[in-house]
DOROKOL-29754 format. One record per residue (C-alpha): x, y, z; residue number from 1; residue in three letters. Coordinates in Angstrom, 3 decimals. Each point is the difference from the previous one (the first is absolute). Layout:
// DOROKOL-29754
<atom x="X" y="Y" z="Z" n="NUM" res="ALA"/>
...
END
This chain:
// DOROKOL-29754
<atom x="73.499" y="97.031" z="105.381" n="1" res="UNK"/>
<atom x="1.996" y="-2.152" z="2.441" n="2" res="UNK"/>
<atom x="4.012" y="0.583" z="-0.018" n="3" res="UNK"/>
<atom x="2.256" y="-3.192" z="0.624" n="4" res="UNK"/>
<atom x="3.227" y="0.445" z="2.051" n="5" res="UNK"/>
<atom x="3.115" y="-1.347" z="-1.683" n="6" res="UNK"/>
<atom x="2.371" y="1.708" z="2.167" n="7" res="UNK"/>
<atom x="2.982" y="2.334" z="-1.904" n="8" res="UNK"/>
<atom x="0.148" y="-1.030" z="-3.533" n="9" res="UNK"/>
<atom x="1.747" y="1.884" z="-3.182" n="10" res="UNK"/>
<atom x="-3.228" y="0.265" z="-2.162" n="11" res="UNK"/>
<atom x="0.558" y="3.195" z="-1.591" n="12" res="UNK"/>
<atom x="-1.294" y="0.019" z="-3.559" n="13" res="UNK"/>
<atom x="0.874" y="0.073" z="-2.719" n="14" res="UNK"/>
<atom x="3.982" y="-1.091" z="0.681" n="15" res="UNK"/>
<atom x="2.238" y="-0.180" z="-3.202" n="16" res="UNK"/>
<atom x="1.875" y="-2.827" z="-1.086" n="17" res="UNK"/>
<atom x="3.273" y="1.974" z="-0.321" n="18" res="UNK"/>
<atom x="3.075" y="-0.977" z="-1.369" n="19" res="UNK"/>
<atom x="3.165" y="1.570" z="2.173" n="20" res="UNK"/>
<atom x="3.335" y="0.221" z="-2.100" n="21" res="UNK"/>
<atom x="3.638" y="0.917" z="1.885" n="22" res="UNK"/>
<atom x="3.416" y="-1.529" z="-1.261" n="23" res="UNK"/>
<atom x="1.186" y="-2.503" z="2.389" n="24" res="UNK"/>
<atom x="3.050" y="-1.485" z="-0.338" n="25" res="UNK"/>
<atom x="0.756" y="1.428" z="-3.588" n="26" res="UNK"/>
<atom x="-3.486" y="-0.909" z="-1.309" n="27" res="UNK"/>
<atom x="-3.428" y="1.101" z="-0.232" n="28" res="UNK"/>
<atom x="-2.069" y="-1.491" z="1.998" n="29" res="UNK"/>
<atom x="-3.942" y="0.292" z="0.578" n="30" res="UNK"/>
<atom x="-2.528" y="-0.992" z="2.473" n="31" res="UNK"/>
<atom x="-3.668" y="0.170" z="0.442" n="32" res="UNK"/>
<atom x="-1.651" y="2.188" z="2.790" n="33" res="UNK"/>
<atom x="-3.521" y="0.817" z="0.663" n="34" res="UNK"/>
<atom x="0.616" y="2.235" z="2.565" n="35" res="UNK"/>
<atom x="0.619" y="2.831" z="-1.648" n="36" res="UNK"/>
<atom x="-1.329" y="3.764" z="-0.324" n="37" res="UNK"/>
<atom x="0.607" y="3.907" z="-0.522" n="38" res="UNK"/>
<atom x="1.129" y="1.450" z="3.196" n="39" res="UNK"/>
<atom x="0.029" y="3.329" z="-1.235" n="40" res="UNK"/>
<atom x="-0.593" y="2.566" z="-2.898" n="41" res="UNK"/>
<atom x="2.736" y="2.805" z="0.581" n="42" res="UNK"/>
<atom x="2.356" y="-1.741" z="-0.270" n="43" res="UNK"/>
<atom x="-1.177" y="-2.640" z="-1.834" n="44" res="UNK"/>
<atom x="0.426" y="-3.361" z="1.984" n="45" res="UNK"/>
<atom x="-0.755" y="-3.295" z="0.302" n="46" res="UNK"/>
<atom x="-0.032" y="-2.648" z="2.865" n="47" res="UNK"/>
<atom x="0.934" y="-3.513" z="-0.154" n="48" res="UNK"/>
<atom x="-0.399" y="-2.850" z="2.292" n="49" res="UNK"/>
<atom x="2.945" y="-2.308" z="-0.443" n="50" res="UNK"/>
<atom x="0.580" y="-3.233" z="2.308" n="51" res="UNK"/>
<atom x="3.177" y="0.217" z="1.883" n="52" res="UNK"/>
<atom x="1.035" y="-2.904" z="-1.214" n="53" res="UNK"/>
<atom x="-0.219" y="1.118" z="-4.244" n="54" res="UNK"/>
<atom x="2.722" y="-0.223" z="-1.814" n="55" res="UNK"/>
<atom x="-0.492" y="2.837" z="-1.883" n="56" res="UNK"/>
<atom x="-0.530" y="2.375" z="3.545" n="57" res="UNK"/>
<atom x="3.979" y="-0.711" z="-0.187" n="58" res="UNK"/>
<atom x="0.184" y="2.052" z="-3.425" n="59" res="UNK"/>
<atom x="-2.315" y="2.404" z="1.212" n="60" res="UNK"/>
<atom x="2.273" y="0.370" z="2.948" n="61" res="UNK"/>
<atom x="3.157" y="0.366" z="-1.642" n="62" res="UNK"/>
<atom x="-0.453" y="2.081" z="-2.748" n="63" res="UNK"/>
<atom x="-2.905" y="2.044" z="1.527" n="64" res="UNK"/>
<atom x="-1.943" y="-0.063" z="-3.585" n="65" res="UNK"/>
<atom x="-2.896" y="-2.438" z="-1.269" n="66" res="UNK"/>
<atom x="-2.897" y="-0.039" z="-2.270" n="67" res="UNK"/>
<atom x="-3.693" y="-0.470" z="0.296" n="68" res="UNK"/>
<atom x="-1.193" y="-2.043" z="-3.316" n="69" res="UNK"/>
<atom x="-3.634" y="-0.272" z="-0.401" n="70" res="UNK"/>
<atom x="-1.228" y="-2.973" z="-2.064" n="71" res="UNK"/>
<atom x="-2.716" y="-0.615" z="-1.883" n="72" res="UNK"/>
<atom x="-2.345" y="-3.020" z="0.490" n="73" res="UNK"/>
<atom x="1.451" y="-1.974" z="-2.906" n="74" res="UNK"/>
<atom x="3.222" y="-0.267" z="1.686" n="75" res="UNK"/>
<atom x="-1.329" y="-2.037" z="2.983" n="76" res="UNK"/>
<atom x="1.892" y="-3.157" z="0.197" n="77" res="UNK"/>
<atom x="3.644" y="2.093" z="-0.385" n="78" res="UNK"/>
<atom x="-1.679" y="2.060" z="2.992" n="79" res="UNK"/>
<atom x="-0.773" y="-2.712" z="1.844" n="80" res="UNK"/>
<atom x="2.969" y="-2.087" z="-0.368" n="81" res="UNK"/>
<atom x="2.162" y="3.232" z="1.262" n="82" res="UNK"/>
<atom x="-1.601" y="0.024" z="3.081" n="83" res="UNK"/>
<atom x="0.183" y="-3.911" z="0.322" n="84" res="UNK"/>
<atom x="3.598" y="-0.227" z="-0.139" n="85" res="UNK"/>
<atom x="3.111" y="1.704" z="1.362" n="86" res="UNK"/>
<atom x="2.607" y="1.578" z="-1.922" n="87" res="UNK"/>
<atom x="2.262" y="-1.394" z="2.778" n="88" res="UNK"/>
<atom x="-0.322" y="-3.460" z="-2.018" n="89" res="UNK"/>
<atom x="-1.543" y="1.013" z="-3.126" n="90" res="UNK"/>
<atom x="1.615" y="2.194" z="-2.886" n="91" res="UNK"/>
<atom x="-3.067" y="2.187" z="-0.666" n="92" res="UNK"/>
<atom x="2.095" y="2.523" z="-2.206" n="93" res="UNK"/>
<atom x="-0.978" y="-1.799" z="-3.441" n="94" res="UNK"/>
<atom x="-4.012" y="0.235" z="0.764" n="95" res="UNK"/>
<atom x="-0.308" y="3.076" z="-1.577" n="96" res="UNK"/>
<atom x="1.937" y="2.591" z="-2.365" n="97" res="UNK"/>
<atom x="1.276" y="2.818" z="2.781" n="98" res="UNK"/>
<atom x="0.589" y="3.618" z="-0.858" n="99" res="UNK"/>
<atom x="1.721" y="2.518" z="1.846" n="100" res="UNK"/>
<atom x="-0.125" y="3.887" z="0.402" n="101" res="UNK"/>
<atom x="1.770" y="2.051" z="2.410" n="102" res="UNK"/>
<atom x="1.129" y="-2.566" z="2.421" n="103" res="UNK"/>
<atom x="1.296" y="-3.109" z="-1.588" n="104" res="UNK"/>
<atom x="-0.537" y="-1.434" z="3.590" n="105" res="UNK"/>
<atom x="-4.065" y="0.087" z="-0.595" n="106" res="UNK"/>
<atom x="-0.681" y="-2.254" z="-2.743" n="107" res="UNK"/>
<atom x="-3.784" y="0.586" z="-1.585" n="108" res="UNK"/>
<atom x="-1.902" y="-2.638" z="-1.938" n="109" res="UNK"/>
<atom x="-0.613" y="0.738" z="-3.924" n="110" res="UNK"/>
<atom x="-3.185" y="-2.025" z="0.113" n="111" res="UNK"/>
<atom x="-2.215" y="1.399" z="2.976" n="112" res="UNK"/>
<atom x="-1.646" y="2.920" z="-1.162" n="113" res="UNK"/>
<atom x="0.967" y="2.646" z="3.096" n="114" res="UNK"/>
<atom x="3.291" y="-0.193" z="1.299" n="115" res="UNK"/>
<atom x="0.763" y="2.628" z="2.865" n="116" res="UNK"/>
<atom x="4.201" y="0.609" z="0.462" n="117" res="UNK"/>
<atom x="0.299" y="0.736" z="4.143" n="118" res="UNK"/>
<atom x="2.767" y="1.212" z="2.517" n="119" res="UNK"/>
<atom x="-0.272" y="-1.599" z="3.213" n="120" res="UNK"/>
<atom x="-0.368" y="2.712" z="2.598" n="121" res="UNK"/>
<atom x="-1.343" y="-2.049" z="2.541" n="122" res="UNK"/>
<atom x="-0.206" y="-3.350" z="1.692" n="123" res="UNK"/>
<atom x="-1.782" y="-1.142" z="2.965" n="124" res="UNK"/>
<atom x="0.133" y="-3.064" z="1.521" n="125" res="UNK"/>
<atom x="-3.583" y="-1.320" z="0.621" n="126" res="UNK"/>
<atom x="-0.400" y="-3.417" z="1.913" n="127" res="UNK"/>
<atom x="0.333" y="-2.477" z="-3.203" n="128" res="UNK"/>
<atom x="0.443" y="2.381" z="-2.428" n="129" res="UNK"/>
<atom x="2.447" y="3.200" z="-1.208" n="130" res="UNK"/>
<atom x="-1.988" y="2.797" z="-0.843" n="131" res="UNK"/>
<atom x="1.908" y="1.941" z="-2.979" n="132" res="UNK"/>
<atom x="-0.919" y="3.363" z="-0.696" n="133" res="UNK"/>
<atom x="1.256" y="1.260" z="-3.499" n="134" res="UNK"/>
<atom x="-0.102" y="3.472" z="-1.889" n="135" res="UNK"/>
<atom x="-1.287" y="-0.786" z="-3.823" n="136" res="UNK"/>
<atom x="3.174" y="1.573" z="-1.822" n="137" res="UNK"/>
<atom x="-2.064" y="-0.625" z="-2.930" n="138" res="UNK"/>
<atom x="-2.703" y="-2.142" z="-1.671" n="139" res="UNK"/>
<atom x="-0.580" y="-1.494" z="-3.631" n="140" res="UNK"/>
<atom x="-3.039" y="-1.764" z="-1.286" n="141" res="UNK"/>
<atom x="-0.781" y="-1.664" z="-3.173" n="142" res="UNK"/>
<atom x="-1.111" y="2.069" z="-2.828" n="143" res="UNK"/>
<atom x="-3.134" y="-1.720" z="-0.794" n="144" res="UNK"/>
<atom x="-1.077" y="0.130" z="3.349" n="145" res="UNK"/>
<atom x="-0.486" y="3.658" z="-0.464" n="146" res="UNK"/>
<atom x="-3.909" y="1.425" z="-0.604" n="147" res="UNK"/>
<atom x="0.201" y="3.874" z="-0.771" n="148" res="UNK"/>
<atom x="3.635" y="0.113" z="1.320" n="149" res="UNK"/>
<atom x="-0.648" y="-1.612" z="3.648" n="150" res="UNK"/>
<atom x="0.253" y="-3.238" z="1.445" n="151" res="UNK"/>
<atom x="-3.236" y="-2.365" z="-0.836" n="152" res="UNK"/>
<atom x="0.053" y="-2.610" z="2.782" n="153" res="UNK"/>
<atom x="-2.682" y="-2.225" z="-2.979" n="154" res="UNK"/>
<atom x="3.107" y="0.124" z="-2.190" n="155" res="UNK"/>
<atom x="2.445" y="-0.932" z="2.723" n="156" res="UNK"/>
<atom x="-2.136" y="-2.907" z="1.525" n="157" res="UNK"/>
<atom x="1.997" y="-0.176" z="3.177" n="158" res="UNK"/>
<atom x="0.252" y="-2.735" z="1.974" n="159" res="UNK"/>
<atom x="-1.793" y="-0.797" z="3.387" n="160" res="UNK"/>
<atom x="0.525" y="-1.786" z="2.513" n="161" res="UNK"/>
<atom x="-2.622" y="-1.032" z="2.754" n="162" res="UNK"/>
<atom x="1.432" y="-0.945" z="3.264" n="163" res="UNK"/>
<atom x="-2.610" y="-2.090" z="2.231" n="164" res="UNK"/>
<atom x="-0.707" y="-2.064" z="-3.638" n="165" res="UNK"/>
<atom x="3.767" y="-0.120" z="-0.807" n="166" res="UNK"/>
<atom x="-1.296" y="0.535" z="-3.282" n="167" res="UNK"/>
<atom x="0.814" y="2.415" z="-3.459" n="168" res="UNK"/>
<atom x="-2.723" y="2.508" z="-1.193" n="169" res="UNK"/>
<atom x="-0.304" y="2.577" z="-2.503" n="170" res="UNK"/>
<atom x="-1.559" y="3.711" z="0.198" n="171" res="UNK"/>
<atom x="-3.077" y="0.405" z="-0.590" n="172" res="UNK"/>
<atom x="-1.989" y="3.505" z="-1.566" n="173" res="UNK"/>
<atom x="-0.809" y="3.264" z="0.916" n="174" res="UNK"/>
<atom x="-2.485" y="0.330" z="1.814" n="175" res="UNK"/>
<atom x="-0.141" y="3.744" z="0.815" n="176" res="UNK"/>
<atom x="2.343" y="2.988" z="-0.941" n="177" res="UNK"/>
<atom x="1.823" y="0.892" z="3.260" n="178" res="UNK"/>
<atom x="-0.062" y="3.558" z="1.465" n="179" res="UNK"/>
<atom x="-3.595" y="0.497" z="-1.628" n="180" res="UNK"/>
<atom x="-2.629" y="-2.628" z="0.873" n="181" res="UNK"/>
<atom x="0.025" y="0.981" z="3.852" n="182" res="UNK"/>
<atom x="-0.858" y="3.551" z="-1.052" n="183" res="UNK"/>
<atom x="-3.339" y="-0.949" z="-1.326" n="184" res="UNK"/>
END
């Protein structure tokens, strides 16, 4: 099989179509990132790739809180249009119904599924982006996307995005049970 050179590319799959919430300004405020992904189990955490540039970087800055909000595929266009336009311009507070827990400065998002509730402990500045490491403080997911009392990614139906294709996709299924099939 011959391999093509492309030269350094982010094509790490699959990437989710994450919605980031901080308060800026007084408001919630949410943008979409793909370049997101647990950074570490004890304690839990979570790194995000946020554009210097973001508005909502600002409210991550200030208040040193922010959410992770995973959505489902049916909520693709709200998705999309958060990571089209710029809370700088656009009031994106009304898009969907926040809720709050510890922090009022990390708003969550009633309709994705999994929303994860973070502490910024870390930032890095990274060429075009911020990378933003946060501690989960705590995570809630939607009852019926429970199977047996743990998380059912089916149920969820989170959303994908495919850099490359610029393009949304959905999960597919299992294909093996993990920490098993190699043994055999």
């Amino acid at each position: 099989m011959q391999k093509i050179k492309l030269g350094p590319q982010t094509f790490l799959y699959p990437m989710p179509a994450a919605l980031v919430g901080a308060m800026v300004d007084g408001k919630p405020n949410f943008m979409t990132a793909a370049w997101c992904g647990i950074a570490a189990y004890k304690p839990p955490a979570i790194a995000v790739a946020i554009r210097r540039e973001r508005y909502t970087l600002k409210g991550v800055r200030e208040h040193g809180t922010f959410s992770i909000n995973i959505a489902s595929s049916s909520m693709v266009k709200k998705v999309d249009y958060c990571g089209i336009y710029s809370g700088k311009s656009t009031d994106k507070s009304q898009i969907f119904t926040p809720f709050y827990s510890k922090p009022k400065t990390a708003p969550l998002i009633e309709e994705c599924p999994v929303n994860l509730e973070c502490k910024a402990i870390h930032s890095l500045d990274l060429g075009s982006h911020t990378l933003v490491v946060g501690e989960i403080i705590e995570t809630f997911i939607t009852e019926d996307c429970l199977t047996d009392g743990k998380a059912d990614p089916e149920k969820i139906d989170p959303l994908i995005f495919i850099p490359g294709t610029s393009k949304y996709h959905r999960l597919g299924g299992e294909i093996a049970p993990a920490f098993k099939i190699g043994k055999e």
